[in-house]
C-alpha positions as CSV (number, residue, x, y, z in Angstrom):
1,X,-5.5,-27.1,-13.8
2,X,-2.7,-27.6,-11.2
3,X,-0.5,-23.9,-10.1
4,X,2.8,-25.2,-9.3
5,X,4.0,-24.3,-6.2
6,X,6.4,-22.0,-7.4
7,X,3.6,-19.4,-8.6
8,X,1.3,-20.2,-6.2
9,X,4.1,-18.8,-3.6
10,X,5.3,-16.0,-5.9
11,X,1.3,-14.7,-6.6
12,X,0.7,-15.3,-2.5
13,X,3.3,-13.3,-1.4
14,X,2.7,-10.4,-4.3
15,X,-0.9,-10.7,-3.0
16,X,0.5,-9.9,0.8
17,X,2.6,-7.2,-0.2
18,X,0.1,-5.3,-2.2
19,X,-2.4,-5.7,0.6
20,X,-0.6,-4.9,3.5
21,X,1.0,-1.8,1.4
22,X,-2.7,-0.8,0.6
23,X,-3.4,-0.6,4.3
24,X,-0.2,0.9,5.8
25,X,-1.1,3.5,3.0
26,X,-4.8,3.9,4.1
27,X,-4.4,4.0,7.4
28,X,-1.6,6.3,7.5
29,X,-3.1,8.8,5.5
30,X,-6.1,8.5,7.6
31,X,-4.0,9.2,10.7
32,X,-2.7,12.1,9.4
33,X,-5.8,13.9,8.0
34,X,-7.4,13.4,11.4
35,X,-4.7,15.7,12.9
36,X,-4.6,19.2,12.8
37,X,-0.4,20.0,13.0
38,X,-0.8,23.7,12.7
39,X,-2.8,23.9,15.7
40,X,-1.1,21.0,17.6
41,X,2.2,23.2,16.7
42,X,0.8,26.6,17.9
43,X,-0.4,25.3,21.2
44,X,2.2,22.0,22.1
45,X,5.3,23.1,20.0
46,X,7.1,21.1,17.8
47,X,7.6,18.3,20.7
48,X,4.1,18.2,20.5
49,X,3.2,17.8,17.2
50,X,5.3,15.3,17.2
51,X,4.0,13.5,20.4
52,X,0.7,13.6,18.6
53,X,1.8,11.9,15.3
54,X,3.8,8.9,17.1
55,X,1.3,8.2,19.6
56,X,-2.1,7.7,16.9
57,X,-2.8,3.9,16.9
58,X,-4.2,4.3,13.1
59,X,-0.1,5.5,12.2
60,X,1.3,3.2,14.3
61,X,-1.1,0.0,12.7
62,X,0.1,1.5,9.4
63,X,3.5,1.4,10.0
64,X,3.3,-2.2,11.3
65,X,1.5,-2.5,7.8
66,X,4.1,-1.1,5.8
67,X,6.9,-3.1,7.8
68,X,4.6,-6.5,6.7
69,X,4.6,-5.3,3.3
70,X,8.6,-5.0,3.4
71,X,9.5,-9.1,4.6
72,X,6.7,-9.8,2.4
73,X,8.7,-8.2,-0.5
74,X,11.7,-10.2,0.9
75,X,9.9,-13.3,0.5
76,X,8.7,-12.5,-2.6
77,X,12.1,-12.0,-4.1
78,X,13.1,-14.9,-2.4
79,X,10.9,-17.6,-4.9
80,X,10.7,-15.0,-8.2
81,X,12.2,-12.7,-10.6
82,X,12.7,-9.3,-9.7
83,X,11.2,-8.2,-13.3
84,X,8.2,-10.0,-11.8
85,X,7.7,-8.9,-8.3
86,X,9.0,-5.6,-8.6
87,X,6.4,-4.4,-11.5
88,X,3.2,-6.3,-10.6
89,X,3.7,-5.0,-6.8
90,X,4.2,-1.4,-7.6
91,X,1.4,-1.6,-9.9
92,X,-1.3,-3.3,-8.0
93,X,-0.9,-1.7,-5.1
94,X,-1.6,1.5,-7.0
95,X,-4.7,0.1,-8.4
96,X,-5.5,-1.2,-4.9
97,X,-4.6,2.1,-3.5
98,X,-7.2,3.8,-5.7
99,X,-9.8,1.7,-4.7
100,X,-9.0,1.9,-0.9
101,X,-8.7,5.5,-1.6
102,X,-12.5,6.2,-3.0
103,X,-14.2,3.4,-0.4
104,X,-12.4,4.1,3.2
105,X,-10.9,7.6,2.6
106,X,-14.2,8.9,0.1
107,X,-11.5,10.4,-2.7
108,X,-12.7,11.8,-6.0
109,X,-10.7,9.4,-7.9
110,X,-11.1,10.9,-12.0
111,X,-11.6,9.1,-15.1
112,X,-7.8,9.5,-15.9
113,X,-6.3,7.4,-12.8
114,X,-9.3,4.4,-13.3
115,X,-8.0,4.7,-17.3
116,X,-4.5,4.1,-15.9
117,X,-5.1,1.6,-13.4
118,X,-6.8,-0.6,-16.2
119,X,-3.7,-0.1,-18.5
120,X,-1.7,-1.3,-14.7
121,X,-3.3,-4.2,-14.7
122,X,-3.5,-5.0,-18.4
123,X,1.0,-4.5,-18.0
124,X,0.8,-6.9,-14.9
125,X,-1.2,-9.4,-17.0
126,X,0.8,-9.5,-20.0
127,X,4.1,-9.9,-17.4
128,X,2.5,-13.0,-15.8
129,X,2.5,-14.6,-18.9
């Protein structure tokens, strides 16, 4: 079976937004659970706390991520519909997101949000068709 181009391209760069999302997420949320603000706050001041958020390479890699994730969107809704990208992006990276979640961050994900992510990508499979 031969993909034409046109989903080939439109499935690659969903692929690259929900995977650079997924990181930018990850690793941003990382960042920020490794700081302590309170205390940062308390002995640095605000300038500090602030100093101390800007300056973590794991937020800094995840905004990178996140600005990836954005001109891959653009590309995206350069070759495809908008009723396509715009669904099957915002619902795989929360599947994704879960999954990075439990593995690299150790989250009790619940019953409930794997239930929902198998309805997400059942929605995202019935919109490729």
């Amino acid at each position: 079976m031969v993909i034409p181009d046109s989903t080939l391209h439109t499935w690659t760069t969903i692929a690259a937004v929900v995977v650079t999302a997924t990181a930018g997420d990850i690793l941003i949320a990382r960042s920020m659970r490794s700081l302590d603000l309170d205390a940062i706050r308390a002995k640095s001041g605000l300038g500090g706390a602030i100093l101390a958020v800007v300056t973590k390479p794991t937020l800094i890699l995840g905004i990178v991520c996140m600005a990836l994730s954005f001109f891959s969107l653009l590309f995206a809704l350069a070759g495809a519909d908008l009723s396509l990208v715009a669904p099957a992006t915002a619902s795989l990276t929360f599947v994704s997101t879960a999954i990075a979640a439990k593995i690299f961050l150790k989250e009790n994900v619940d019953r409930r949000r794997w239930l929902a992510a198998l309805f997400v990508c059942a929605g995202v499979a019935l919109l490729a068709r």
